[in-house]
C-alpha positions in Angstrom: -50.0 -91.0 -55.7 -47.4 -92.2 -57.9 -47.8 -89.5 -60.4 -47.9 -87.0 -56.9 -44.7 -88.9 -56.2 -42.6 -88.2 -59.6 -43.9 -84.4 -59.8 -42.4 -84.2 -56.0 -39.2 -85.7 -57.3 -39.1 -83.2 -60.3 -39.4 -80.3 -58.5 -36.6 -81.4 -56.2 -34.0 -81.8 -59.2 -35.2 -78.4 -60.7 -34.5 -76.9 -57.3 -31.3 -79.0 -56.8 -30.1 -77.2 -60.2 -31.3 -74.1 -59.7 -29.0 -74.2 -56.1 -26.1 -75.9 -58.4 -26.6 -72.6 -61.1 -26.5 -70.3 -57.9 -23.1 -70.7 -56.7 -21.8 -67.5 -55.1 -23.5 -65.1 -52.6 -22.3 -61.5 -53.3 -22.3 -58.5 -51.0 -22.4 -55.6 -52.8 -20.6 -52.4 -51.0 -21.4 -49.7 -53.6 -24.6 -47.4 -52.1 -26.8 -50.2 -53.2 -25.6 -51.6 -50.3 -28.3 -51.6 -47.4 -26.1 -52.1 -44.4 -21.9 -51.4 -44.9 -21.0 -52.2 -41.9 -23.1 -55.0 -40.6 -21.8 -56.6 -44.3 -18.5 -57.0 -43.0 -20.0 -58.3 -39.6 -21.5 -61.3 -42.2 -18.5 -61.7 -43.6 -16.5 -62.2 -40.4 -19.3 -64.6 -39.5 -18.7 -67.0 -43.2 -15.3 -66.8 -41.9 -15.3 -67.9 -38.9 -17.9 -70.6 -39.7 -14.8 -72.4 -41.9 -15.8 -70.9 -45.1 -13.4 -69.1 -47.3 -14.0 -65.8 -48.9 -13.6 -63.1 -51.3 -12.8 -59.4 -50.7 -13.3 -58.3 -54.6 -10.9 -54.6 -54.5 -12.4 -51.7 -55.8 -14.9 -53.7 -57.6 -18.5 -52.2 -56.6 -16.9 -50.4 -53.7 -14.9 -53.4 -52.4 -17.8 -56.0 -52.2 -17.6 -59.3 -50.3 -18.4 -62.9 -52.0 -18.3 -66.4 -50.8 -20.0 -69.4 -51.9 -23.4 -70.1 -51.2 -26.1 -72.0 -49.5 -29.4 -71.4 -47.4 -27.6 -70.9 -44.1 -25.8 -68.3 -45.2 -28.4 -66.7 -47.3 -30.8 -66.7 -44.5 -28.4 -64.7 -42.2 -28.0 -62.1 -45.0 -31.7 -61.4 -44.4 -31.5 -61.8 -40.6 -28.7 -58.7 -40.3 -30.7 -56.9 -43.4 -27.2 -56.8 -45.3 -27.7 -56.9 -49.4 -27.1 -59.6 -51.2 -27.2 -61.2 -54.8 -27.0 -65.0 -55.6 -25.0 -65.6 -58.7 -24.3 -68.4 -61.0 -20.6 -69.8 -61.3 -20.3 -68.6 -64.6 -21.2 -65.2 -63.9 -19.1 -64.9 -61.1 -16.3 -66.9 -63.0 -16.7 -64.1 -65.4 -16.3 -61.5 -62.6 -13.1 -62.6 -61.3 -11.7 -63.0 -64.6 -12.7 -59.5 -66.0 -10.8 -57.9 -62.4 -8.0 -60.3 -63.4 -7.4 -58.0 -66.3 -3.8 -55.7 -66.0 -5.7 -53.1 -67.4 -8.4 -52.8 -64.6 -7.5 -51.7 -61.2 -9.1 -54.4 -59.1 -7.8 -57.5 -57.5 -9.6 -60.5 -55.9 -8.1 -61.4 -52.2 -8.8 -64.8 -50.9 -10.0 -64.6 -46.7 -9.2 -67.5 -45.4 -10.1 -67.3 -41.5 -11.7 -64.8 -39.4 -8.7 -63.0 -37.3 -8.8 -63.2 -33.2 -9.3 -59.5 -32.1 -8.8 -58.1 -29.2 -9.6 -54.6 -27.8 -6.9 -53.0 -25.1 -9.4 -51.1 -22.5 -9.8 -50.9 -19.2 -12.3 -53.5 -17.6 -13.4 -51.0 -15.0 -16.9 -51.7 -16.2 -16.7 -55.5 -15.1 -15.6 -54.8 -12.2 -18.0 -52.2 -10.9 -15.1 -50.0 -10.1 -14.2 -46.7 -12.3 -16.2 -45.7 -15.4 -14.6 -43.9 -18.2 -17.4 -41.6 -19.2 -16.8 -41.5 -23.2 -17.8 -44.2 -25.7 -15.1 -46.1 -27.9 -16.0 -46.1 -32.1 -14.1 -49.2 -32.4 -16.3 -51.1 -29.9 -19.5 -50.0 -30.8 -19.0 -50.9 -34.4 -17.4 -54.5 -33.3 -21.1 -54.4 -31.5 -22.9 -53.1 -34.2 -21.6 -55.7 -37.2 -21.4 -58.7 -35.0 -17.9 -59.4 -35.0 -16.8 -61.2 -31.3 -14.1 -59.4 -29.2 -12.0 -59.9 -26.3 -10.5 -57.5 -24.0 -7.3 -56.5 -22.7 -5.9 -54.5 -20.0 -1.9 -54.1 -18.9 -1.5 -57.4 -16.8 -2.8 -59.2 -20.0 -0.4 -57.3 -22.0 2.6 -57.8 -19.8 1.6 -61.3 -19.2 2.1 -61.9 -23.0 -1.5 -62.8 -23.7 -1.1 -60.7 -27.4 0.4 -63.1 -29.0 -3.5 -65.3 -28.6 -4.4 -62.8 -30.8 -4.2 -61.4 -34.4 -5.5 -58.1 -34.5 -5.0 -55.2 -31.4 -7.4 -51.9 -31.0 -6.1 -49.7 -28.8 -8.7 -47.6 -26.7 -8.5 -43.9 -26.2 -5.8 -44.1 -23.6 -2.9 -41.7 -22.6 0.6 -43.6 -22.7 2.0 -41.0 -21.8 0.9 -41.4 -17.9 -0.5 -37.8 -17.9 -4.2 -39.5 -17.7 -5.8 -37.5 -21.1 -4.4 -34.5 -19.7 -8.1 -33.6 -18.2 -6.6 -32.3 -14.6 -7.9 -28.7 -15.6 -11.5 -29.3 -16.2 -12.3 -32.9 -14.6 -9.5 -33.2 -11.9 -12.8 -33.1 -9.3 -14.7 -35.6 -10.6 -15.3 -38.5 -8.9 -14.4 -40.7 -12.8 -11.4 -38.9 -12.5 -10.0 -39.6 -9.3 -11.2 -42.9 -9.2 -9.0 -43.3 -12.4 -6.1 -42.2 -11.0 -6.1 -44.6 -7.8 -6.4 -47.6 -10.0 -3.7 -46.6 -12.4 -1.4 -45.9 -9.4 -2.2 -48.9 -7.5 -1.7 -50.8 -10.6 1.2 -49.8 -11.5 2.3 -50.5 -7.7 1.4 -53.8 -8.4 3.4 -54.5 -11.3 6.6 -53.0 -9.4 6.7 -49.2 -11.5 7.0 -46.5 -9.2 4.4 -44.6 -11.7 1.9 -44.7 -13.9 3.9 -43.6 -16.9 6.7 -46.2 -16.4 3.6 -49.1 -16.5 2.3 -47.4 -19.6 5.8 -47.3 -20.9 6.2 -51.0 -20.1 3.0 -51.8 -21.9 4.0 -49.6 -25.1 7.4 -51.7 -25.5 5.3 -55.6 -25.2 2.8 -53.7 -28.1 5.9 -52.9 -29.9 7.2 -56.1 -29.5 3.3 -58.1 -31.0 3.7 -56.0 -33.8 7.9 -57.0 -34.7 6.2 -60.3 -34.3 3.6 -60.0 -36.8 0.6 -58.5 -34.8 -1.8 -55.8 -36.8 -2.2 -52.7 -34.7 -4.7 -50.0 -34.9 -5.2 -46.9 -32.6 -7.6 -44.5 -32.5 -7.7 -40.4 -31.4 -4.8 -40.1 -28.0 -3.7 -44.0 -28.4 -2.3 -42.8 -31.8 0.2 -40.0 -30.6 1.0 -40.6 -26.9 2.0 -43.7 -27.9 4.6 -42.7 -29.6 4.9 -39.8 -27.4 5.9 -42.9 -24.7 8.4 -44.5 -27.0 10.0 -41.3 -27.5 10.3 -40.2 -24.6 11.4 -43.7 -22.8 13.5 -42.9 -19.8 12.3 -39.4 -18.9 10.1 -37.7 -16.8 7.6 -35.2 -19.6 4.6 -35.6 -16.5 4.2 -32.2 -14.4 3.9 -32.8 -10.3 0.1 -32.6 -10.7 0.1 -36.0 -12.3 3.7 -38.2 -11.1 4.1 -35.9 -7.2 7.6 -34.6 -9.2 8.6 -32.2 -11.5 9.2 -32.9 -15.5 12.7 -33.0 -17.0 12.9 -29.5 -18.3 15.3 -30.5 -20.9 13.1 -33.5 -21.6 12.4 -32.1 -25.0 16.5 -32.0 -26.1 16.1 -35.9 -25.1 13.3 -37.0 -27.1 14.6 -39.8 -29.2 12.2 -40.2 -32.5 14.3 -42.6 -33.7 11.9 -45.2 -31.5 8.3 -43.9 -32.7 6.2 -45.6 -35.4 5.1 -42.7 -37.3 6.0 -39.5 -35.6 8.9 -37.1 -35.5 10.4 -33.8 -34.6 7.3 -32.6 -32.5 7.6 -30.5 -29.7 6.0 -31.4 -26.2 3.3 -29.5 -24.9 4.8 -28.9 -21.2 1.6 -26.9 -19.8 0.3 -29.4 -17.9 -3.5 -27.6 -17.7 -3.0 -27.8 -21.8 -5.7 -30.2 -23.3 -3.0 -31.0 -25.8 0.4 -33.7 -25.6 2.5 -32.3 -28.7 2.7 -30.3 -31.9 1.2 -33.6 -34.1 -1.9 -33.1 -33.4 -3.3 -30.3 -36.1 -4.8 -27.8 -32.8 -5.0 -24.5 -35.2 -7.1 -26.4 -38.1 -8.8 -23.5 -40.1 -11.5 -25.5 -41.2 -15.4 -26.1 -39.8 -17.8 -29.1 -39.4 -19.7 -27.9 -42.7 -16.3 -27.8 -45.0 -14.0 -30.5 -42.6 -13.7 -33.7 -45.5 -10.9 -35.5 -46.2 -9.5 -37.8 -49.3 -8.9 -41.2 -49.4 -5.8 -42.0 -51.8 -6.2 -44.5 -54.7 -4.0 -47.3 -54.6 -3.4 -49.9 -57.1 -5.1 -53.5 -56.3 -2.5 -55.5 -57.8 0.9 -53.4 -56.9 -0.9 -52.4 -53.3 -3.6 -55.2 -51.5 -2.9 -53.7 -48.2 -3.7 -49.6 -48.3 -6.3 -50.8 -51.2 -7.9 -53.6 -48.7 -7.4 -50.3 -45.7 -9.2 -48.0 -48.4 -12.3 -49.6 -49.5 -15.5 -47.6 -49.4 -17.9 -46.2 -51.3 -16.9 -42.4 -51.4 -13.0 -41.0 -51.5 -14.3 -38.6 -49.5 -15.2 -39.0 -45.9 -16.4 -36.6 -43.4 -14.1 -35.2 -40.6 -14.6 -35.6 -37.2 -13.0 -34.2 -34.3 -11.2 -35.7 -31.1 -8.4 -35.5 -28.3 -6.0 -36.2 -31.7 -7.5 -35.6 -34.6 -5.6 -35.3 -37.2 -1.5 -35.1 -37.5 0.4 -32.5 -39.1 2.2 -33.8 -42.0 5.3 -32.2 -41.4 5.5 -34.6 -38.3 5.0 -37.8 -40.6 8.0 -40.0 -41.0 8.8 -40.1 -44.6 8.4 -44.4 -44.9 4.6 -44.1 -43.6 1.8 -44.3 -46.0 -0.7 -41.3 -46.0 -4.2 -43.6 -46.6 -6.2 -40.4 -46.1 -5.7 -36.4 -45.8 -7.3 -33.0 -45.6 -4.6 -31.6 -48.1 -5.7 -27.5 -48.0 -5.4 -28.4 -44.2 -1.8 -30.0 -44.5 -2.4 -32.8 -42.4 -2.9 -36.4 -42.5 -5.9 -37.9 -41.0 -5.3 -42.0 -41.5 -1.7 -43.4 -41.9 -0.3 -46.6 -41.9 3.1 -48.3 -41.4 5.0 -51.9 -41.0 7.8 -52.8 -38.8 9.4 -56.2 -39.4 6.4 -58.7 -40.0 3.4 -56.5 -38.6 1.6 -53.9 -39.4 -0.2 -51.0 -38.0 -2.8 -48.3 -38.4 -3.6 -44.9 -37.0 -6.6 -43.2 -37.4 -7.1 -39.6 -36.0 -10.4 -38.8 -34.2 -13.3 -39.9 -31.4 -16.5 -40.9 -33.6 -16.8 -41.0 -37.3 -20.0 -40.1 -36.8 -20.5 -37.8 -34.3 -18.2 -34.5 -35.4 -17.1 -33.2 -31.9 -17.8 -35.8 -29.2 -17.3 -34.3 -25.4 -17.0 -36.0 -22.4 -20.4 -37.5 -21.3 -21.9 -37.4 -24.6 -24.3 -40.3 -25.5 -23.2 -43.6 -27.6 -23.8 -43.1 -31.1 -26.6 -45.4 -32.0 -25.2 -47.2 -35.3 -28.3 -48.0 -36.8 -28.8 -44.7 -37.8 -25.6 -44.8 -39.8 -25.5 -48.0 -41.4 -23.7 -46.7 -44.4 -20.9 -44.9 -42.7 -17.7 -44.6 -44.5 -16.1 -43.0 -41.6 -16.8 -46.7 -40.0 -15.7 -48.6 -42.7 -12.2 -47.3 -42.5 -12.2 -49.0 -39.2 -13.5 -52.4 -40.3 -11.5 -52.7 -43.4 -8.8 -53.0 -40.5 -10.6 -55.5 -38.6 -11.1 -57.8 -41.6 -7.4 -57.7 -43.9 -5.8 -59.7 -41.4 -7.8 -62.5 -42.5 -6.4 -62.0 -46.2 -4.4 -64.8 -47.8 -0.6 -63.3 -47.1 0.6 -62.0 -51.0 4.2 -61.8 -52.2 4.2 -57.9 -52.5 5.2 -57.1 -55.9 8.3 -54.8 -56.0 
């Protein structure tokens, strides 16, 4: 028994060192990875658990590391999300060969999983209205794990944004002209039912319409982001937005959607000097048009089989953030369509980044910008996976796509915020 007793002992101090030699988990995002996008979901989840992290920049595609032990491996293998266990030394060795001035990689510290909060209608809860189309941003929250709250306009004018630390906004119209769907869905039951709500909430909050509520709303999402808020919009929340901040103080809705006629010099009037990333579009005045303005890239001579477009390289060092908002395995992702799906370069103020574009197309596809201490992010299209999603289309099912770069874009935004803030170098 006694020499059962010393074996038992033994073994325990081999596996104590072999756990002591074994001193980093690493998520590798190159295609060895098994599951991209539940990876960051694990990562989120370290996070938030009190642990601190690693997001290792352009180093195997922008893998993940964080230190190890048992509960964390054993979730790797509950998500199915690729992982290696590596000594301190080796790992060590790892940061100190991306140290190196000479290789462009960087090693960012996450230091605390970021509050996020999704701005969508809760018709859903409430058993009233249903939006019939899917939101990419949601589904891929879902999909990797990461919680989520939700935000409507009261929240938003009751200043509950500054709870949080990053802000999605949902495929909505600011622009009060409700998608601009009169012409083919102005029947249907989704539709009308969405336009009572709208109107009776902005009734509540004291606007005589719907696009002086959204306008409202636009301004206190303005105002998180001067306050150091991270921002990111998705197909129509991209452009009408700043559509709305353009156009504050006029009337660009026809009767069919407001009861009055649009200012027909509202176009002279147009004040670009208020957008985030826009200027010197025109308006789209035909109210039956399925179109807001000139940004969006309508006339794109491109198809599904040839539509790709390039992510741009950015240093590690000189750049964390566009390198953190450009990791993936591929610099070249797969189009995909939507209400806005691209933006026409021409119409790109001169001090916003160009993360992504289809260049023989001459038009940006994923842009980013600051203003004061936040930041925000506009990504043109519905569903990275899904080329031209329609109204009533099916959820994509995610699990079919684990590897999606198109989706990666979007969690790359989810997670910087939770990067140790970096002196940029100048």
């Amino acid at each position: 028994m006694r020499n059962l007793g010393i074996l038992m002992l033994l073994l325990l101090l081999l596996l104590g060192q072999q756990e002591a030699k074994a001193s980093y988990i690493i998520l590798p995002m190159d295609p060895e990875q098994k599951d991209h996008l539940k990876a960051y979901g694990i990562t989120y989840w370290v996070l938030d658990k009190g642990s601190e992290a690693w997001w290792l920049l352009n180093y195997r595609g922008g893998s993940f590391a964080f230190r190890h032990n048992m509960l964390f491996e054993k979730e790797c293998r509950t998500r199915g999300v690729s992982f290696e266990i590596l000594p301190d030394a080796q790992f060590n060795g790892i940061l100190e060969e991306i140290s190196s001035p000479a290789i462009n990689q960087d090693a960012i510290k996450l230091e605390a999983a970021p509050k996020i909060a999704v701005y969508t209608p809760d018709f859903n809860a409430k058993g009233e209205a249903v939006q019939p189309w899917d939101d990419a941003v949601t589904m891929v929250l879902t999909y990797a794990e990461i919680p989520y709250a939700t935000v409507y306009d009261t929240d938003v004018l009751d200043e509950k944004l500054a709870e949080y630390d990053w802000l999605h906004l949902h495929h909505e119209d600011f622009t009060g002209q409700y998608g601009k769907f009169y012409r083919t869905y102005h029947a249907f039951s989704w539709y009308r039912e969405n336009q009572k709500k709208m109107e009776k909430l902005a009734t509540e909050h004291g606007f005589a319409k719907v696009s002086q509520l959204k306008l409202a709303v636009v301004k206190k999402i303005r105002e998180y982001v001067i306050g150091g808020g991270f921002m990111f919009a998705m197909c129509s929340a991209t452009d009408t937005y700043d559509i709305a901040l353009a156009a504050e103080g006029l009337d660009i809705c026809a009767e069919i959607y407001d009861g009055d006629p649009a200012d027909p010099n509202a176009q002279q009037k147009l004040d670009f000097s208020k957008t985030f990333a826009f200027k010197d579009f025109d308006l789209m005045k035909n109210p039956l048009m399925y179109e807001h303005s000139s940004i969006d890239n309508r006339n794109r001579k491109v198809t599904a089989q040839t539509d790709y477009f390039t992510l741009f390289d950015f240093s590690a060092k000189w750049d964390p953030v566009p390198a953190m908002l450009t990791q993936n395995h591929t610099q070249t992702v797969k189009g995909f369509m939507g209400q806005s799906t691209s933006y026409r370069k021409k119409h790109v103020k001169s001090n916003v980044l160009i993360l992504g574009e289809n260049k023989p197309a001459a038009e940006a596809k994923y842009i980013h910008g600051t203003l004061n201490e936040g930041q925000w992010t506009f990504y043109g299209g519905h569903d990275p996976e899904d080329y031209q999603h329609f109204v009533g289309d099916p959820d994509t099912d995610l699990s079919l796509h684990p590897n999606s770069p198109g989706y990666r874009l979007i969690l790359n935004n989810v997670l910087f915020p939770a990067a140790k803030k970096k002196k940029q170098k100048t």
